[in-house]
LOVO-859678 format. One record per residue: x, y, z of N, C-alpha, C in turn; residue in three letters; residue number from 0. Coordinates in steps of 0.1 Angstrom, whole numbers, plus 2048, in hexadecimal, padded with zeros to 3 digits. Layout:
BEGIN
+-----+-----+-----+-----+-----+-----+-----+-----+-----+------+-----+
!  nX !  nY !  nZ ! caX ! caY ! caZ !  cX !  cY !  cZ ! code ! pos !
+-----+-----+-----+-----+-----+-----+-----+-----+-----+------+-----+
!   X !   Y !   Z !   X !   Y !   Z !   X !   Y !   Z !  ALA ! NUM !
...
+-----+-----+-----+-----+-----+-----+-----+-----+-----+------+-----+
***
This chain:
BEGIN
+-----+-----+-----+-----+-----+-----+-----+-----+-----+------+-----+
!  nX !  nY !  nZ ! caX ! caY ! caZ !  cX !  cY !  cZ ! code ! pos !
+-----+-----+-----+-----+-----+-----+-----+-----+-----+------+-----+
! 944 ! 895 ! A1B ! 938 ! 896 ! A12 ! 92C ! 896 ! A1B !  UNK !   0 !
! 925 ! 8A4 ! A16 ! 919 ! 8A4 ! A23 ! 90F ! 8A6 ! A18 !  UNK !   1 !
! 910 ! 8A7 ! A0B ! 902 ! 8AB ! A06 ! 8F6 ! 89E ! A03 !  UNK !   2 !
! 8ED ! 89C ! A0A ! 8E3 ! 891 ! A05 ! 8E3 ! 88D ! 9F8 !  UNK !   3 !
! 8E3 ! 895 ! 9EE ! 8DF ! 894 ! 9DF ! 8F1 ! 890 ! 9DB !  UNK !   4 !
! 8F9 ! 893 ! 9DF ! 907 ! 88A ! 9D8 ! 90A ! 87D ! 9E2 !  UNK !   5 !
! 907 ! 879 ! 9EF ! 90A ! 870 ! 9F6 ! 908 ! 864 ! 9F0 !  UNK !   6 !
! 913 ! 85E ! 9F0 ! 914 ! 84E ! 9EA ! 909 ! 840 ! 9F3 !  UNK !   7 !
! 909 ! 842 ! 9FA ! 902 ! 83C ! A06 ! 8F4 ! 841 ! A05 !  UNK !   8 !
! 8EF ! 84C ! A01 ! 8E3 ! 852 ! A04 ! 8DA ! 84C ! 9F6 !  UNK !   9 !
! 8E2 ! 844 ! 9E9 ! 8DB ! 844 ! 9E1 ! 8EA ! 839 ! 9D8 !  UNK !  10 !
! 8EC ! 82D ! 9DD ! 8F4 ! 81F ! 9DB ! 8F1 ! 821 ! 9CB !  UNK !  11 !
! 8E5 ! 821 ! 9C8 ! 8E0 ! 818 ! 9BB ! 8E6 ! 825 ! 9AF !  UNK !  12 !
! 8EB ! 830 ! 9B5 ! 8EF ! 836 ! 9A8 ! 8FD ! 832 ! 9A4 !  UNK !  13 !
! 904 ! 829 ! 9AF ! 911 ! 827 ! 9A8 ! 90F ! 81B ! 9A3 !  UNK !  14 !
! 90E ! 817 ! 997 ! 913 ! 808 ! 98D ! 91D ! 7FA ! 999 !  UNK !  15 !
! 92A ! 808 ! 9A3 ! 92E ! 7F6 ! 9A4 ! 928 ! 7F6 ! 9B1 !  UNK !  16 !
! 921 ! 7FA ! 9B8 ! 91D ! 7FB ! 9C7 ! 90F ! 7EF ! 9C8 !  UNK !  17 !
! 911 ! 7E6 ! 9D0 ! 908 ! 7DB ! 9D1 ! 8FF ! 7DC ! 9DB !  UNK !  18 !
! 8F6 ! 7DB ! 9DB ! 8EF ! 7D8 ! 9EA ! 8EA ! 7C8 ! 9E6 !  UNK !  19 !
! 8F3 ! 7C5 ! 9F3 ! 8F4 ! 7B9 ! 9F5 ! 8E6 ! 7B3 ! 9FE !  UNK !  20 !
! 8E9 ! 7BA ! A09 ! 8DB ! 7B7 ! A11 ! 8D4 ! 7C2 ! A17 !  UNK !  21 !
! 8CA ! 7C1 ! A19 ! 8C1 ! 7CD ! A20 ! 8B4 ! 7CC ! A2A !  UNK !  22 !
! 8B2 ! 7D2 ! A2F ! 8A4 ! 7D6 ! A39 ! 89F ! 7E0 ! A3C !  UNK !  23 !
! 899 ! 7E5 ! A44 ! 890 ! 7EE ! A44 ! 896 ! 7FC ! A44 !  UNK !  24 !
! 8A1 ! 7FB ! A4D ! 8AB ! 807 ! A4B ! 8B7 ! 805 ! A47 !  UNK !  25 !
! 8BD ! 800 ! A47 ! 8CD ! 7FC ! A43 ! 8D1 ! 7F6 ! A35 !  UNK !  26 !
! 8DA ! 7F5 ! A2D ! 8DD ! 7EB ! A23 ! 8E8 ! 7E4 ! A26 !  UNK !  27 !
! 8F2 ! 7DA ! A20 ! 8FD ! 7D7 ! A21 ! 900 ! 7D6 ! A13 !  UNK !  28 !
! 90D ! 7E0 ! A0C ! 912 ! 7E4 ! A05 ! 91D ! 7D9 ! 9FF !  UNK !  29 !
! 924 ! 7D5 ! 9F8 ! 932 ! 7D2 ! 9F0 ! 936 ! 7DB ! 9E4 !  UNK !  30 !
! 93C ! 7E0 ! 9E4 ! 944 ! 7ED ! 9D9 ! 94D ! 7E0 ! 9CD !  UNK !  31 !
! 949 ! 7E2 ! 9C3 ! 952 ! 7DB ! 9BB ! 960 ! 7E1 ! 9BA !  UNK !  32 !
! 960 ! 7EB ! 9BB ! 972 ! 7EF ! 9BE ! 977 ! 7EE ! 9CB !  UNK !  33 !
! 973 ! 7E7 ! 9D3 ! 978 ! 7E6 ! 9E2 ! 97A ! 7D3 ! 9E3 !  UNK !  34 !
! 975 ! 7D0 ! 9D6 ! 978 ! 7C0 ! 9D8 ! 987 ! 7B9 ! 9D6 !  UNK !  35 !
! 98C ! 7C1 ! 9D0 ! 99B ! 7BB ! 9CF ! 9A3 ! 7B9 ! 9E1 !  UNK !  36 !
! 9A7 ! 7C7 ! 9E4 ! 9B1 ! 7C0 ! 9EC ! 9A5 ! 7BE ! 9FB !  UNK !  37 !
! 99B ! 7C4 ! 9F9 ! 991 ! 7BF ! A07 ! 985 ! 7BB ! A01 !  UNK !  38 !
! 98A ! 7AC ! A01 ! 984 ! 7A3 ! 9F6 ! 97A ! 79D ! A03 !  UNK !  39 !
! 96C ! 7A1 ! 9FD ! 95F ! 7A1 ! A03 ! 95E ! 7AA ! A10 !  UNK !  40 !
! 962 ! 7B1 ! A10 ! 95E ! 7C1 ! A16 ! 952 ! 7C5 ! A13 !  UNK !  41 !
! 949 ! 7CD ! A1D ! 93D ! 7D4 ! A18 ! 93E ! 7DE ! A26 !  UNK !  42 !
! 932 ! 7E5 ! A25 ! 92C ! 7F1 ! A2D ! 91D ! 7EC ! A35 !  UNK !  43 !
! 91C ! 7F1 ! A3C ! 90E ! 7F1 ! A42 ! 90C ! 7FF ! A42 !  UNK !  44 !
! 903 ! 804 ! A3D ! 8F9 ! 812 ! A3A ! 8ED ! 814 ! A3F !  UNK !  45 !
! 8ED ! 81F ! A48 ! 8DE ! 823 ! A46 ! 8D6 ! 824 ! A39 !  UNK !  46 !
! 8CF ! 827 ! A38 ! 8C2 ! 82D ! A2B ! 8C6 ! 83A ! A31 !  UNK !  47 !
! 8C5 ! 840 ! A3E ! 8C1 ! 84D ! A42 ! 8CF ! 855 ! A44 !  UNK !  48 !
! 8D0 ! 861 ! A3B ! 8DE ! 863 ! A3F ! 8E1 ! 86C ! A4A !  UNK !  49 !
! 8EA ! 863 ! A54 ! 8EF ! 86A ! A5F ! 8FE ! 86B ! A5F !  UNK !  50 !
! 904 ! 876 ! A65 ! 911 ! 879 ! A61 ! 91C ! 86F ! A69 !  UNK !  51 !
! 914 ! 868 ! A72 ! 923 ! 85E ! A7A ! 918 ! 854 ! A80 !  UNK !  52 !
! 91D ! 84B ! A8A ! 916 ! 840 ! A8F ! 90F ! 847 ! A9E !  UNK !  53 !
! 910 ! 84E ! A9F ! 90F ! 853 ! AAC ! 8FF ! 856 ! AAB !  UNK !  54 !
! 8FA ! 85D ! AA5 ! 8EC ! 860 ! A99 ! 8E5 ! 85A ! A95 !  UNK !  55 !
! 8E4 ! 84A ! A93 ! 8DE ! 83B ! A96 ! 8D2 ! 83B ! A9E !  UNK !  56 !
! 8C7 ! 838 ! A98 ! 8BA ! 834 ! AA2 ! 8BC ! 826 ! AA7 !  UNK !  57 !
! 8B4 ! 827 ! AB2 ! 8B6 ! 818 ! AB2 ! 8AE ! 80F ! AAC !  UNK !  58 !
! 8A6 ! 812 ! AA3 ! 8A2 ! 807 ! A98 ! 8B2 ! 806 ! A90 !  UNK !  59 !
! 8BC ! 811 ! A8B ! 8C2 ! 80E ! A81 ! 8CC ! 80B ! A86 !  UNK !  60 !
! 8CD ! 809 ! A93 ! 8DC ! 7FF ! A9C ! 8D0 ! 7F2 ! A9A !  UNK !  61 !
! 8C8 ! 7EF ! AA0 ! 8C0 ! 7E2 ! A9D ! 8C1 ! 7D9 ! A91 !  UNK !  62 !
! 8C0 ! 7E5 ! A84 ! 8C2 ! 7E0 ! A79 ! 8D3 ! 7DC ! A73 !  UNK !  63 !
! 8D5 ! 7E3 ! A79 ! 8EB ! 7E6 ! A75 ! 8EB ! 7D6 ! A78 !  UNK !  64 !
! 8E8 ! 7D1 ! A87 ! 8E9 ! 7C4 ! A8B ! 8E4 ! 7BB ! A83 !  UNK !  65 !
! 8DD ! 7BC ! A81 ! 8D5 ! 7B1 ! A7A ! 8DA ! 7AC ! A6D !  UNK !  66 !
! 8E0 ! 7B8 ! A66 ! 8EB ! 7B6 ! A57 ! 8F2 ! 7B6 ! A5C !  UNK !  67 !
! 8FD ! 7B6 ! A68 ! 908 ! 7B1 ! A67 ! 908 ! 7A3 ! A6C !  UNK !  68 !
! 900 ! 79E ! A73 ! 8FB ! 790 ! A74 ! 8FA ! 785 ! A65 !  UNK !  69 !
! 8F1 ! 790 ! A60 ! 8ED ! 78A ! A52 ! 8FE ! 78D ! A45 !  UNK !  70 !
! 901 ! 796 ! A49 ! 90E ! 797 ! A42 ! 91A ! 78E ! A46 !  UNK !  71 !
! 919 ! 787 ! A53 ! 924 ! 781 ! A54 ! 921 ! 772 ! A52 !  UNK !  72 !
! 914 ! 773 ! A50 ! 912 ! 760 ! A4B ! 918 ! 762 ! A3E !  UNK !  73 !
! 911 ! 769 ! A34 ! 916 ! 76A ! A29 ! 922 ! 769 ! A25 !  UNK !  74 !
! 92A ! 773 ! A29 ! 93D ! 773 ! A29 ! 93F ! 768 ! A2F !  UNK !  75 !
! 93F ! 765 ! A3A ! 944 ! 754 ! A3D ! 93E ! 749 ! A2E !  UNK !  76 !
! 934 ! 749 ! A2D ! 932 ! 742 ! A23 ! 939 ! 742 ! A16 !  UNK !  77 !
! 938 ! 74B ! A11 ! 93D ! 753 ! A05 ! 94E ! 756 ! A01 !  UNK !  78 !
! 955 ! 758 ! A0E ! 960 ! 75B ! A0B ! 969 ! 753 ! A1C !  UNK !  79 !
! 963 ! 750 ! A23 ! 96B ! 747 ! A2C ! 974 ! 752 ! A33 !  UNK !  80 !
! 974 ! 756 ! A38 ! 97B ! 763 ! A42 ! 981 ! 75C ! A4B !  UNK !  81 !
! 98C ! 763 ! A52 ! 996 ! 758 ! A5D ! 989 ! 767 ! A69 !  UNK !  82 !
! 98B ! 770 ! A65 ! 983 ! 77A ! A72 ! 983 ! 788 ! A6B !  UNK !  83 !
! 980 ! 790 ! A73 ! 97A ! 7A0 ! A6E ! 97C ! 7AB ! A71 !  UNK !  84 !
! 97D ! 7B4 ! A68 ! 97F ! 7C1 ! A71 ! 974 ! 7C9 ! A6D !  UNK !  85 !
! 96D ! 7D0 ! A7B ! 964 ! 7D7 ! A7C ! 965 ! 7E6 ! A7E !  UNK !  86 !
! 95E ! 7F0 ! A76 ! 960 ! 7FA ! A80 ! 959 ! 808 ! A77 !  UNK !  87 !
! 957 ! 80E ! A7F ! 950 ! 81F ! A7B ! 95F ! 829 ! A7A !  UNK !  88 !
! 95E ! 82E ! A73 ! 963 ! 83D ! A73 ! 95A ! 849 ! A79 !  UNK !  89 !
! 95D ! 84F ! A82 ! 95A ! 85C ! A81 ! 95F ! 86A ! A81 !  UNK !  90 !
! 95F ! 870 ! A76 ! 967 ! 87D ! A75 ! 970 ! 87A ! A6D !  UNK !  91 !
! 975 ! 884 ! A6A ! 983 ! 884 ! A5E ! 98D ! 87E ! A65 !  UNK !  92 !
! 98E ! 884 ! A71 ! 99E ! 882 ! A7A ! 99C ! 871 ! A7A !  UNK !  93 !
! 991 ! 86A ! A79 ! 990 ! 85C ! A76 ! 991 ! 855 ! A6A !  UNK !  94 !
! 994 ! 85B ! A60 ! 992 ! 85A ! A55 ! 982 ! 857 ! A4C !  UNK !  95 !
! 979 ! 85E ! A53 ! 96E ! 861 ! A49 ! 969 ! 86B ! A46 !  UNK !  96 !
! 967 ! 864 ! A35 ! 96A ! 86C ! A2C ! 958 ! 86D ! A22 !  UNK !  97 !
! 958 ! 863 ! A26 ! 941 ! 865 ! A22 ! 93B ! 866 ! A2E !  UNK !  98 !
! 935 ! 871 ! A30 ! 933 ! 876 ! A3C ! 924 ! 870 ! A3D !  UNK !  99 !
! 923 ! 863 ! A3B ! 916 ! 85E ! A3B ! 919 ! 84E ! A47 !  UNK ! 100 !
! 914 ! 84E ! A55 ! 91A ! 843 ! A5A ! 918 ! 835 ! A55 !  UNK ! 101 !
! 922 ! 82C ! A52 ! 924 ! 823 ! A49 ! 931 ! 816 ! A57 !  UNK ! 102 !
! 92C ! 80D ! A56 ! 930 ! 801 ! A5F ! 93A ! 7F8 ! A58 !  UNK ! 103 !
! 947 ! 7FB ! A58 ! 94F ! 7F5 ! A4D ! 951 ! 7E0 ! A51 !  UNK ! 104 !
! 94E ! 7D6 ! A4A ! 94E ! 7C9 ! A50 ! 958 ! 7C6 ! A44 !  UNK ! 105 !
! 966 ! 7C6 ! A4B ! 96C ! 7C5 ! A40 ! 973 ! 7AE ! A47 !  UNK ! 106 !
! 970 ! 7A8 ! A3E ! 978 ! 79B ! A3F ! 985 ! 799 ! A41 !  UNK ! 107 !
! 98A ! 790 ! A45 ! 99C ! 78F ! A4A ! 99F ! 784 ! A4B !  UNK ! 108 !
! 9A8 ! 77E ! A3F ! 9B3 ! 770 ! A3F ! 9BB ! 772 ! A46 !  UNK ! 109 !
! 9C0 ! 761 ! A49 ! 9CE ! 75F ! A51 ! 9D9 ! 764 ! A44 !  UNK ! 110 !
! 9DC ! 763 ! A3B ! 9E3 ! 765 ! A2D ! 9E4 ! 772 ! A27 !  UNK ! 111 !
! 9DE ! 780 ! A2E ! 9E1 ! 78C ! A2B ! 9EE ! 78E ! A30 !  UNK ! 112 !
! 9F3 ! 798 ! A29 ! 9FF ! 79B ! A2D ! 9FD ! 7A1 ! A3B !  UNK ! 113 !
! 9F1 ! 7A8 ! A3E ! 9F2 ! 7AF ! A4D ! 9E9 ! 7A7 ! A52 !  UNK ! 114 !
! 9EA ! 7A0 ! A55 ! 9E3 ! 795 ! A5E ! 9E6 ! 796 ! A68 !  UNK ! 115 !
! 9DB ! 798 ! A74 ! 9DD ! 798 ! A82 ! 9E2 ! 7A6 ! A84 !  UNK ! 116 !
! 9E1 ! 7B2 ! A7D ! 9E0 ! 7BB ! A80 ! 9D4 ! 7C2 ! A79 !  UNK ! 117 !
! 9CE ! 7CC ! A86 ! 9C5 ! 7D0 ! A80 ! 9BD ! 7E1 ! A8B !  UNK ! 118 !
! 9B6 ! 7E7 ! A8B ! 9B5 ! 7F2 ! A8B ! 9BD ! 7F8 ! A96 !  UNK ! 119 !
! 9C1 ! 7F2 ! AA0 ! 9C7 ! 7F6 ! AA8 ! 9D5 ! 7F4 ! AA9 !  UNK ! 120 !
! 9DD ! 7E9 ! AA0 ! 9E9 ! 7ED ! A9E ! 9E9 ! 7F6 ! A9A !  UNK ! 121 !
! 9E4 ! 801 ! A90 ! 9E7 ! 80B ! A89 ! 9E7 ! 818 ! A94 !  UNK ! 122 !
! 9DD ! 81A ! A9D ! 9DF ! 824 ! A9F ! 9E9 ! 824 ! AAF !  UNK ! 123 !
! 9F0 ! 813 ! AB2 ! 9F8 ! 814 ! ABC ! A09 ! 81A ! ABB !  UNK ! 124 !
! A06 ! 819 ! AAA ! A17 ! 81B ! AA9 ! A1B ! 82C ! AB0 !  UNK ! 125 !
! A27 ! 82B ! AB1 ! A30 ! 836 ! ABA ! A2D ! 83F ! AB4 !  UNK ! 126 !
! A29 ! 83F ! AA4 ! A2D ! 84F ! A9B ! A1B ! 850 ! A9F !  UNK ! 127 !
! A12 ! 84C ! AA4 ! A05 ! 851 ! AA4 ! A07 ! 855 ! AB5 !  UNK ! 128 !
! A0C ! 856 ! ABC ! A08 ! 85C ! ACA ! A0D ! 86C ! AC9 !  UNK ! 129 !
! A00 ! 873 ! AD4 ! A01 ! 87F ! ACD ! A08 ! 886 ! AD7 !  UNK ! 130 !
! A11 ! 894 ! ACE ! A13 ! 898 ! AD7 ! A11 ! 89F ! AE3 !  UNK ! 131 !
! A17 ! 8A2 ! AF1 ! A19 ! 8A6 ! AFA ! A16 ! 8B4 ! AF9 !  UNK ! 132 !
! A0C ! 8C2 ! AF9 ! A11 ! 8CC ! AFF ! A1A ! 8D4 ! B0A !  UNK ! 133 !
! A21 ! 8DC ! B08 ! A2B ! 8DD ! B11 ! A20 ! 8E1 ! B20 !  UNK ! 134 !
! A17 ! 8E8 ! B20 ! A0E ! 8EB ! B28 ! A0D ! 8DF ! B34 !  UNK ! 135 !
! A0B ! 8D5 ! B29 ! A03 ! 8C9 ! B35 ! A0D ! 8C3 ! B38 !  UNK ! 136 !
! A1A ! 8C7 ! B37 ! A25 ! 8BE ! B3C ! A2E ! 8C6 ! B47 !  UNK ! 137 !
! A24 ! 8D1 ! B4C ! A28 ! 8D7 ! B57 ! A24 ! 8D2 ! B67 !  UNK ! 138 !
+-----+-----+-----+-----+-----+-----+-----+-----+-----+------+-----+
***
């Protein structure tokens, strides 16, 4: 999604379940009412400004990214007691993103999940993700 005028991110306040939780000069921190079930107290860190990946970031809006995830993790500890977290940007499709608006995923993590203690990088260590060999480069 690259158009400014449909980007979910570029304009929070048109979706009903989309929260801004907290905010500053450039950034907000998001919670989606349909992302509360199974990533229960999940949110986003957003620019205001839309850039298509994190790479694109001023450094006011990495200053500010910090500063709400600071302020976003007192909160979730408070709020929902987290055993720890997973963090992380997508960039590109081959990453799986899919709002082409850079967005800081702070998703919370119990000991009591079923996948507990696994997390972005078990996924992409398993055998069926290594890629293949060219016959080229195996000359």
């Amino acid at each position: 999604m690259t158009n400014q005028e449909t980007c979910p991110f570029c304009h929070p306040e048109k979706d009903k379940d989309q929260n801004i939780v907290f905010e500053n000069e450039s950034c907000y921190f998001l919670q989606h009412n349909k992302h509360q079930d199974v990533l229960e107290g999940s949110g986003v860190i957003v620019p205001r400004s839309h850039h298509a990946n994190a790479f694109e970031l001023t450094e006011k809006e990495w200053n500010d990214t910090y500063e709400l995830l600071q302020k976003a993790k007192t909160y979730l500890d408070e709020t929902f007691s987290p055993d720890g977290y997973t963090l992380g940007w997508n960039v590109g499709e081959v990453s799986n993103q899919f709002i082409f608006h850079c967005h800081l995923h702070v998703i919370p993590r119990y000991n009591d999940e079923p996948l507990a203690g696994k997390g972005v990088r078990y996924w992409l260590k398993q055998p069926e993700n290594k890629r293949k060999k060219e016959a080229s480069s195996l000359k």
